[in-house]
C-alpha positions as CSV (number, residue, x, y, z in Angstrom):
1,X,-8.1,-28.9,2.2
2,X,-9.4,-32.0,0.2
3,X,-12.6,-32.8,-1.1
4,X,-13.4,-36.5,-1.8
5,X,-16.4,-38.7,-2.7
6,X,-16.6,-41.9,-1.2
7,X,-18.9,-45.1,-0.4
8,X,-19.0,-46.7,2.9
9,X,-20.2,-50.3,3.4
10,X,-21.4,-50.9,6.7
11,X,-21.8,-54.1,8.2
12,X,-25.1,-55.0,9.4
13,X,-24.2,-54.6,12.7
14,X,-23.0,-51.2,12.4
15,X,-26.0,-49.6,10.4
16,X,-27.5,-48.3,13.9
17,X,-24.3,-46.5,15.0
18,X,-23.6,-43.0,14.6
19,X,-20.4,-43.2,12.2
20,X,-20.8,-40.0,10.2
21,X,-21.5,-37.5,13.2
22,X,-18.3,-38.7,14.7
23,X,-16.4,-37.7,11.5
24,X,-17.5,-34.1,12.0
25,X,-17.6,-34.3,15.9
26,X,-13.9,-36.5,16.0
27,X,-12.4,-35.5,13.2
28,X,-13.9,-31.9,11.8
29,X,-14.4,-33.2,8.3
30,X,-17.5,-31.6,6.9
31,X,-20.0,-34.0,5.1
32,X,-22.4,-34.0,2.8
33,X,-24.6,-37.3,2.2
34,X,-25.4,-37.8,-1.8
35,X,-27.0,-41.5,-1.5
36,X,-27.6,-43.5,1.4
37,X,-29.0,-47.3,1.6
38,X,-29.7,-48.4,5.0
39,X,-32.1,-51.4,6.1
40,X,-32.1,-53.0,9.6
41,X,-30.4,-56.0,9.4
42,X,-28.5,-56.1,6.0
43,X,-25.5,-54.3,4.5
44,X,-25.4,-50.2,4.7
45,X,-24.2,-48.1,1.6
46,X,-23.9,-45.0,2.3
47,X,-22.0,-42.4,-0.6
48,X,-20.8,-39.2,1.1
49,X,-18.9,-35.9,0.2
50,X,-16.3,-35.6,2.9
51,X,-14.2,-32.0,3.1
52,X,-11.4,-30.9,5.8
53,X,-7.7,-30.8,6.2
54,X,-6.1,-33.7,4.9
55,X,-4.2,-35.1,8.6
56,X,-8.0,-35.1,9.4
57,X,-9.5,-37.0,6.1
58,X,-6.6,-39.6,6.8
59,X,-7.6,-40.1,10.6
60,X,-11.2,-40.4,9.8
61,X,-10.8,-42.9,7.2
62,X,-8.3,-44.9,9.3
63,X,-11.3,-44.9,12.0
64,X,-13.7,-46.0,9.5
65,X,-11.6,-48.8,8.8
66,X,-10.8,-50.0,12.3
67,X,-14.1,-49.9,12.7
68,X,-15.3,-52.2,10.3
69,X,-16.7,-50.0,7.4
70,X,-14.9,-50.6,3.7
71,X,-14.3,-47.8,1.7
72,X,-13.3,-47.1,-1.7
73,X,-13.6,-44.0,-3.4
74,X,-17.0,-43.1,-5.7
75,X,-15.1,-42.9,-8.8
76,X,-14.2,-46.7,-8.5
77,X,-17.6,-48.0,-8.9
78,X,-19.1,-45.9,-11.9
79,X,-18.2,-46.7,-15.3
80,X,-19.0,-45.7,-18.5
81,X,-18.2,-48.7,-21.3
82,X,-17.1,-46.9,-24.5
83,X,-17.5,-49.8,-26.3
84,X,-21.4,-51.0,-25.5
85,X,-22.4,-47.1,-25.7
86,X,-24.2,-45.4,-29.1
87,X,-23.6,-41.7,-27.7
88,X,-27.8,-41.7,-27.8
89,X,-27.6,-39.1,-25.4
90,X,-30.5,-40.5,-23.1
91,X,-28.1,-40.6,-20.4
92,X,-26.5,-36.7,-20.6
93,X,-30.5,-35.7,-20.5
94,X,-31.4,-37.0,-16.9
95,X,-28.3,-36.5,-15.8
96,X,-29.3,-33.7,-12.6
97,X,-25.5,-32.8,-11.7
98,X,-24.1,-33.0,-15.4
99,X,-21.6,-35.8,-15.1
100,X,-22.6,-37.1,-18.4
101,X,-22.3,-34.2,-21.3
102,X,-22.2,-34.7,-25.2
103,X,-19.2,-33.7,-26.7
104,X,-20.8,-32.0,-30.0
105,X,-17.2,-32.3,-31.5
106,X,-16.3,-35.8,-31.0
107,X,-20.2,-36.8,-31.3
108,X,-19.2,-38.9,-28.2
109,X,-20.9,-39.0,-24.3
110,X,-18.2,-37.6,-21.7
111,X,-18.2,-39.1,-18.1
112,X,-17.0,-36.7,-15.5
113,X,-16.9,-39.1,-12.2
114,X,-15.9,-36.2,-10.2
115,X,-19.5,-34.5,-10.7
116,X,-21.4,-37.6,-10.3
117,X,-23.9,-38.3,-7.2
118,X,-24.3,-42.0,-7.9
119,X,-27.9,-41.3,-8.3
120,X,-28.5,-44.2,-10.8
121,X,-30.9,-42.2,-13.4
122,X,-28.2,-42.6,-16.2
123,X,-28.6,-47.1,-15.3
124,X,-31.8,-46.9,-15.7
125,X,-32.5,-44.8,-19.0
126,X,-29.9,-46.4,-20.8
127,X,-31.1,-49.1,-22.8
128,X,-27.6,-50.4,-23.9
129,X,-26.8,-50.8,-20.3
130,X,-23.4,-49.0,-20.7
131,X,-23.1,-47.1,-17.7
132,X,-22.9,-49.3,-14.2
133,X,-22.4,-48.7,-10.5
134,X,-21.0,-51.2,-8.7
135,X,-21.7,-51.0,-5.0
């Protein structure tokens, strides 16, 4: 089994198909949807928790391609920049699924990608701006 977190960018002409139900129907991958940013007419963002048997993850993915969507995985677009960040600890507050944690040793914040939900709470309190999503 594998577990993966992912964002999909849909074309605008694709933001009215049903994409993810054929990944369950199609392909059996279970999914869970942590952030989703769909208008008519423009670009579709869409960040999702896929699980199943790997021969099924590949297959999936290589239909998502074909059928227009990019995809990279989540933990390509969030980073935390060592070098702009205080360790204020604003950031490990918000934080809702504990990504961000204070190291009480090192006196430093801790980024764990794979807990993260994309959620944006940590942008937007941080007044150094040291933590960035990129979709």
């Amino acid at each position: 089994m594998i577990t993966k977190r992912i964002v999909l960018r849909f074309p605008k002409e694709m933001v009215d198909r049903a994409v993810v139900w054929r990944l369950a129907k199609d392909f059996n991958l279970e999914f869970n949807i942590l952030k989703a940013e769909v208008s008519p007419a423009e670009e579709g963002i869409l960040v999702l928790e896929l699980k199943g048997k790997d021969d099924d993850y590949q297959r999936g993915v290589d239909y998502l391609k074909k059928s227009g969507v990019k995809i990279q995985l989540l933990s390509e677009d969030i980073v935390l920049d060592h070098q702009h960040c205080v360790d204020c600890g604003l950031c490990v507050a918000l934080c809702p699924t504990q990504a961000l944690r204070y190291d009480s040793e090192s006196l430093q914040v801790e980024f764990f990608q794979e807990k993260c939900l994309a959620c944006g709470i940590c942008i937007g309190v941080c007044p150094y701006k040291a933590i960035t999503i990129s979709f």
